[in-house]
N, C-alpha and C positions, 0 to 999 in steps of 0.2 A: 408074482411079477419078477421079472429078470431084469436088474442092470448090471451094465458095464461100463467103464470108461473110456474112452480112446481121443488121441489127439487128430487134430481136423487141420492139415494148411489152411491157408486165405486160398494158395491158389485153386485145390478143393473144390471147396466154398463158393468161391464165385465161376468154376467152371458151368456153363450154361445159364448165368445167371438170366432170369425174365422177369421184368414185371408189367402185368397185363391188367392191369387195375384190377379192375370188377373181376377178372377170370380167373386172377389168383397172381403168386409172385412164387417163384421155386429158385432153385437153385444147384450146387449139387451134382451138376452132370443132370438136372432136370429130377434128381431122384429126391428132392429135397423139399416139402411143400413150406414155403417160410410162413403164409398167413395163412394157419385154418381156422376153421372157423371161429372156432373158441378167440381167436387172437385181438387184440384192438387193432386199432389203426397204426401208422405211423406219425409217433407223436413227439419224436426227439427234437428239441429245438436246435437251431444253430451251432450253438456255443457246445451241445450234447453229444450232437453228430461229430462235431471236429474233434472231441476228446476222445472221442475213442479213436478217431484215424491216429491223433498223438499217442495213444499208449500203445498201439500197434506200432508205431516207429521206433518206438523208445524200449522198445521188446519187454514192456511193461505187461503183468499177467493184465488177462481180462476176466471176470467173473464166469466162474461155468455156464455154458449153457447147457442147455435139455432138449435131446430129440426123445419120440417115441414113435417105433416103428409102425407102419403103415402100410400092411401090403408090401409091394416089390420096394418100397421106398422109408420118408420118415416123415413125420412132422414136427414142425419145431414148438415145443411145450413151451419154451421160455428163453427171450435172448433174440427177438423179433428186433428190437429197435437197436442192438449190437449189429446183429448180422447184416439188418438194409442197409446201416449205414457206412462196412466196410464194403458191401456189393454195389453201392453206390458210389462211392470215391473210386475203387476199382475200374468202374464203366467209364468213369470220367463226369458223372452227375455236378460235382460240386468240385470246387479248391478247398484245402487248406492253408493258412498264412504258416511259414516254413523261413523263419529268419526272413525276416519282414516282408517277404514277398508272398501273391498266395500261388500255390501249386496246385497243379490239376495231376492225376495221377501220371499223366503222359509226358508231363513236366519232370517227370524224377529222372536221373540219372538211372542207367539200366541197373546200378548194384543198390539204390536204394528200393526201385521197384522188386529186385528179387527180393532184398530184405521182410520187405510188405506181403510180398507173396509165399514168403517161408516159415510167416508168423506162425504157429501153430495155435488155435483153440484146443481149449478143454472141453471135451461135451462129455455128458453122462448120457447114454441111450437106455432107453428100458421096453418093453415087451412084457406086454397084459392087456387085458381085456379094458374095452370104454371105461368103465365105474374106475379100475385102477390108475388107469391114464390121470381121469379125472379128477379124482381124489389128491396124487400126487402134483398135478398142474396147479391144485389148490392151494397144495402143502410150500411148492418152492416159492409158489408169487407172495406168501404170507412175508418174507423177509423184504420183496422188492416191493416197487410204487404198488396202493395200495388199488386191485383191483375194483371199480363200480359194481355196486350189484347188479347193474345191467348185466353188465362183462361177464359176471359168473353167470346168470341166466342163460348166456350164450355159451357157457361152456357146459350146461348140463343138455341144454333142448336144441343142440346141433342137428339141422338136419338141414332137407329142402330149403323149406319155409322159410328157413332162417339163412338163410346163403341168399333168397331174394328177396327178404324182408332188408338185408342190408345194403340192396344192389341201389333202393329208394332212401333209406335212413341214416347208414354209415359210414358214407362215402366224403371224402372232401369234397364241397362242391355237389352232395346228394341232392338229387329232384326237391325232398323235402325240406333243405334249408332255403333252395332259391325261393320256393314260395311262403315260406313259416318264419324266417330270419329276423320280422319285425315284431313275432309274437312270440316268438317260444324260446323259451332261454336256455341257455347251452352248445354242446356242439354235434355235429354228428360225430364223430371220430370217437368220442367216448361215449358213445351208446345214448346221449340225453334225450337226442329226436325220437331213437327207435322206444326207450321206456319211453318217452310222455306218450307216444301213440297208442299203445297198446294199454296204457293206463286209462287213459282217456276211452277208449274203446270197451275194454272189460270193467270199467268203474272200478277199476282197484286190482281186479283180478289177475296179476302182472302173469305168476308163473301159473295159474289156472287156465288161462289163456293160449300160453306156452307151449304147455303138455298138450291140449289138447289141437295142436295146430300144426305141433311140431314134424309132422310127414306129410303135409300137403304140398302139392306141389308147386306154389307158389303162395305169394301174399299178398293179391291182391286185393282182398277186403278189407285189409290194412290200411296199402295205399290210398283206397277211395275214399275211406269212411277219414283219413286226413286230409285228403282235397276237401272233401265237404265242407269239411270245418272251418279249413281255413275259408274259403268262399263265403260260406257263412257269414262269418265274421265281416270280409267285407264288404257284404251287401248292407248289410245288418247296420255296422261301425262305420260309414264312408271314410268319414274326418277321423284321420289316422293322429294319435296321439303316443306321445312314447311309455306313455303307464299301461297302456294296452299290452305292453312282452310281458310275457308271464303269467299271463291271466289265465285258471283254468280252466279253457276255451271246451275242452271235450264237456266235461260234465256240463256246462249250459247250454251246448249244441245237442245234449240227451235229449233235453226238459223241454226247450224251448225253440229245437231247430225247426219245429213243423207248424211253429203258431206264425200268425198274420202278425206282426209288429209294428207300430209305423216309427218309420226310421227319421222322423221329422221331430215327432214328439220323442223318442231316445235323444237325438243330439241336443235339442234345446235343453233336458233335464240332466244332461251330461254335463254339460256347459256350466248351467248354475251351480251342480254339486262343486264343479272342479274349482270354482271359487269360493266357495265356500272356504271359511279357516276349522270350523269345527270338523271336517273330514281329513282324518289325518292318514288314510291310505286312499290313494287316489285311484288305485288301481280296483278297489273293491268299488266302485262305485259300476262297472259294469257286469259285475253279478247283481248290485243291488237294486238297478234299474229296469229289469227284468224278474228277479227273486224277490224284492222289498223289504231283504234279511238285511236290518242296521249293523250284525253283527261284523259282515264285509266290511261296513266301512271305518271301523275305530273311529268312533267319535270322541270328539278331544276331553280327556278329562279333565275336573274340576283341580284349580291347583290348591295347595295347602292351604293357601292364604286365603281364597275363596271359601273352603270349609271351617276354615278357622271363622269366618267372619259372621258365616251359617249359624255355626255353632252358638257361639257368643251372641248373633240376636234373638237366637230361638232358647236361649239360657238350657242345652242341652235337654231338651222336651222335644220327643218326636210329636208332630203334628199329627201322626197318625192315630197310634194308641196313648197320648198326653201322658207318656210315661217320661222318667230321665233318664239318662244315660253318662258314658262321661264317649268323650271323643271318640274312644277304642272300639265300642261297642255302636257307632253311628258309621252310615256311607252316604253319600254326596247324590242327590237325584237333583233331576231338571224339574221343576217348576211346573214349566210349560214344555210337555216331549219338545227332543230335537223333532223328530218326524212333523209335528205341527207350527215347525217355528221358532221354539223356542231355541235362543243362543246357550253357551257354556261360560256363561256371564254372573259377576255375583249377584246379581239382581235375581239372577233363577236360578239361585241354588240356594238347595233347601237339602234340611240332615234330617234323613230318617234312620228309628233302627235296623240294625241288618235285618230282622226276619220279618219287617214290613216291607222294605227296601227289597229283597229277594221276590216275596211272594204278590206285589202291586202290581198292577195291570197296566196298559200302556207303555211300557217301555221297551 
């Protein structure tokens, strides 16, 4: 692989500057692709974006970036959220506050705009094949913000697929947060809609998935097989609750998106668990409602003083095997299962030994 270094003006840089959402953003005289695919979104906040316009003023260096060549033009490996955001003050997108006023780039005196437009960047360009690109796009982001595994994922299984997988996933304002935004947790911009999708869909199978999808020419088995679920869900869930975001909606829309449910008898046993005190994750109660795995829902455990008091009536003799023990060697069981009723009360709790405790049925 070949690099080199060369200094880049602003004014450069923002010659032709475009940005077309979904269809990409370049730059460059157009020969410059600023978001391929491999790239996140733009994620710079406020305060992020303006510090860079100030150390361009202040002819302050900026961190190298990284193109790598692409055909007649380049891509930019690294340095996506520097470059929008002098391509954007440049256009006139945004002010800076500038001795207490804020300024719009059109706002500058013509000797500060040339100043801004004379800045020089640093890039390092290089020239190799995909896996080299790859590898080294690995290598620089290793010192910067740390990328999501999604993120990498997108930088090995670039293809189609995956330019329209994020036309629906990874967009601000993507198709899939307006309809998922009350279940699914994260953002699109860092990749959290597109991995829960495709997790949810391959049962786990994130980059098996990937590879194998990675030259289709679109994704839309993706997008539907995520309508579905969400729909699912609110047919399924009417009465929207906020422990609902986050739930992992795909894997019970596998199991159970094709059975008759009735959605009368879900909310009423929704309802009573969510009162319950002995559920102490509320959000598991709508896999267990469906699955009937107590595991979902953390049932409240017994406190020390509750085992201690166990302890001390049953004078450390498991009821089971009428053996003793001392405390160490005891665990805390319910009485009467939570599943049949019974609370997480001293009244029903009871110390057996671990390996009866382990190996008893009912619980």
């Amino acid at each position: 692989m070949k690099i080199a270094s060369q200094n880049i003006k602003v004014s450069e840089l923002v010659a032709g500057y475009e940005d077309k959402a979904e269809e990409g953003v370049r730059g460059y005289g157009g020969r410059l692709n600023i978001r391929p695919a491999f790239q996140r979104e733009f994620i710079y906040k406020e305060k992020q974006r303006n510090e860079v316009i100030n150390t361009v003023r202040k002819n302050f260096p900026l961190n190298t970036m990284y193109w790598a060549v692409a055909g007649d033009g380049f891509e930019l490996m690294d340095g996506q959220q520097r470059t929008v955001s002098i391509c954007q003050y440049v256009s006139g997108d945004f002010a800076v506050e500038i001795d207490g006023n804020p300024m719009f780039f059109n706002n500058l005196t013509g000797e500060k705009q040339k100043q801004i437009l004379d800045y020089e960047l640093f890039v390092y360009v290089c020239e190799g094949t995909e896996g080299e690109k790859l590898d080294w796009f690995k290598i620089i982001n290793i010192a910067g913000e740390k990328l999501t595994d999604q993120e990498l994922r997108n930088a090995i299984y670039t293809g189609p697929w995956l330019a329209d997988a994020k036309r629906w996933f990874s967009k601000t304002g993507a198709p899939s947060a307006a309809i998922g935004n009350k279940l699914v947790n994260g953002t699109p911009i860092r990749q959290e809609y597109l991995e829960t999708a495709i997790e949810w869909l391959s049962n786990g199978a994130i980059e098996q998935y990937m590879a194998q999808h990675q030259h289709d020419p679109n994704a839309n088995e993706l997008w539907t097989y995520f309508q579905n679920v969400i729909n699912w869900v609110n047919l399924t869930f009417p009465t929207y609750r906020k422990e609902m975001k986050g739930v992992p909606w795909g894997p019970l829309y596998n199991v159970f998106g094709k059975e008759k449910l009735d959605t009368k008898k879900l909310e009423a046993r929704i309802s009573q668990l969510m009162q319950d005190e002995d559920v102490t994750k509320k959000s598991g109660i709508y896999d267990y409602v469906l699955s009937g795995s107590e595991r979902a829902l953390s049932i409240r455990a017994f406190s020390d003083n509750m085992k201690r008091e166990a302890f001390e009536r049953q004078r450390g003799i498991c009821p089971s095997c009428n053996k003793q023990y001392d405390m160490d060697g005891m665990e805390a069981d319910h009485i009467t299962p939570w599943s049949k009723g019974g609370k997480t009360t001293s009244a029903n709790c009871r110390m057996l030994c671990k390996a009866d405790n382990r190996t008893k049925s009912g619980k």
